[in-house]
Every structure is written in C-alpha cells, then in structure tokens.
N, C-alpha and C positions, 0 to 999 in steps of 0.2 A: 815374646814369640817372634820367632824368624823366618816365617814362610819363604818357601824356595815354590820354583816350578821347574821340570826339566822339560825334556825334548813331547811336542803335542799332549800336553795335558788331557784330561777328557773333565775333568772337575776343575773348577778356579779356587781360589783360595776362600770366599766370603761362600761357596758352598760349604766347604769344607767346615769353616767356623758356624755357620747355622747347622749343620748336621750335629758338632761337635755339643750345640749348644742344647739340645735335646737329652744330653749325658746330664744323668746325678751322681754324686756319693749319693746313695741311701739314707746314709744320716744324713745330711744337711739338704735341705730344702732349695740348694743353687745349684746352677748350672756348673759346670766342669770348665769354661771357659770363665764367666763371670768371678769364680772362684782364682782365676788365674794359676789352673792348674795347666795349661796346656801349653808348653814351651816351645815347639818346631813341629812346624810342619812340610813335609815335603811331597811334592808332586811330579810323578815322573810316569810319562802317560799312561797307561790305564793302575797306576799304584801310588798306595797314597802311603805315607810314615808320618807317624806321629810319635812324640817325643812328651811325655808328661810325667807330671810326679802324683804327688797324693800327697792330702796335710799332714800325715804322722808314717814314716819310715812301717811300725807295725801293722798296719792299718790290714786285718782280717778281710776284708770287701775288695783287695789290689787286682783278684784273676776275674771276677766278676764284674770290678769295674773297667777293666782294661780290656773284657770280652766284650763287652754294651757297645765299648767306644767303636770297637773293632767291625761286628756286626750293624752300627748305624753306618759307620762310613761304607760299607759293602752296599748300601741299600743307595747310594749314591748312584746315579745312570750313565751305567760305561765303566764301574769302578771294577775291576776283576780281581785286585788281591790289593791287602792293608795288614799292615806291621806296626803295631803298638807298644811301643818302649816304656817300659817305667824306669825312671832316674831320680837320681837325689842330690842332684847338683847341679844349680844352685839350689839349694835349701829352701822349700814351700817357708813365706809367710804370710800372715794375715795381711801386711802390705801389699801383694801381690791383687788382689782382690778388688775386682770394679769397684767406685764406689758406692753402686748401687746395692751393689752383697753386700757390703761392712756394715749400710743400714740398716738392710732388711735383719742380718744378722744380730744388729746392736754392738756394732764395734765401731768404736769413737774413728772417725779418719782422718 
C-alpha cells in the first residue's frame, strides 16, 4: 500500500485504514485490509481514492464489495466524495495477507 495525501486533507491515512478495516469479502471472515487487499490510497482534501483488488479476478461480490468500501469511507467526517478502483495488478496472493489472516484462515505463513 502507498498512501499519498494531497493539498489539506480532512482524513489521515490510519482513519482511512480503520474505516477501510470494517470491509469484508462476504465469504471470508477478514478484513479487506488484513486480507491485503487494499493497494493505494489517496487523499486529497475533502476526497479519498482507493486502489484494491479482490482474491480471484471473477469474484461475483466485486460491485458490492467496492460499494461497502465506498459508502464507509463517505461516513468518514468531512469526506464529500470517494472513488474506488478495482485492479489486478499486481496479482492478489495469499502472501499478501497480515499474518494474522493466514492463521485465522489456516494458511501456513
């Protein structure tokens, strides 16, 4: 992840990743950040961009999940508008992933 900030912020960056971290996939029982699904984030005063993928390219839950993300960072105080990109490069892996996901998950790390 590569957090930016531009010209007077109205949100910091560790808001931005606590809000973020309130996001699930549906399926998996972690966080969207823990998951290391969240790649860039940017701040640029009253707007925030976020840059994420999802584990599998097909993944049916993508406008759902990326409306959540969308809608919590709006609930953010002072946020006025949020742009949520889904990308796939670099390539989601289970490496990515705190190591506290891979355990709860059961993925050797």
């Amino acid at each position: 992840m590569t957090p930016e900030s531009g010209p007077n912020p109205v949100a910091t960056e560790s808001q931005v990743i606590e809000a973020l971290r309130e996001c699930y996939d549906p399926e998996i029982p972690v966080n969207l950040v823990d998951l290391g699904l969240i790649y860039d984030v940017k701040i640029i005063g009253d707007w925030i961009g976020v840059k994420m993928t999802l584990t599998t390219p097909g993944c049916g839950m993508s406008g759902m999940i990326s409306q959540d993300v969308r809608n919590r960072l709006l609930r953010i105080p002072g946020v006025k508008d949020a742009d949520v990109r889904i990308v796939w490069e670099p390539a989601w892996s289970p490496a990515r992933m705190a190591p506290e996901a891979r355990a709860r998950l059961g993925i050797p790390g």
